[in-house]
C-alpha angles and dihedrals in degrees: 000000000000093000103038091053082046080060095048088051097051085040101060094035087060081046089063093053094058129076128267103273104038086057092053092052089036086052104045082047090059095040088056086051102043088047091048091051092053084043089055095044101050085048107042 
């Protein structure tokens, strides 16, 4: 769990340095896969 929450957090500080709408469709891409690993996790 410890890394995987150290990858949220790089990758939302390389979301900050993008535009506006790079970070809507970054962030909605690392939402899905975010959402997909708990999904994983709870199933598997």
């Amino acid at each position: 769990m410890n890394e995987r929450s150290q990858l949220v957090i790089k990758s939302s500080q390389k979301l900050s340095r993008l535009s506006m709408s790079d970070r809507q469709e970054l962030s909605l891409a690392l939402f899905s896969s975010l959402l997909m690993m708990v999904v994983f996790d709870c199933y598997y």
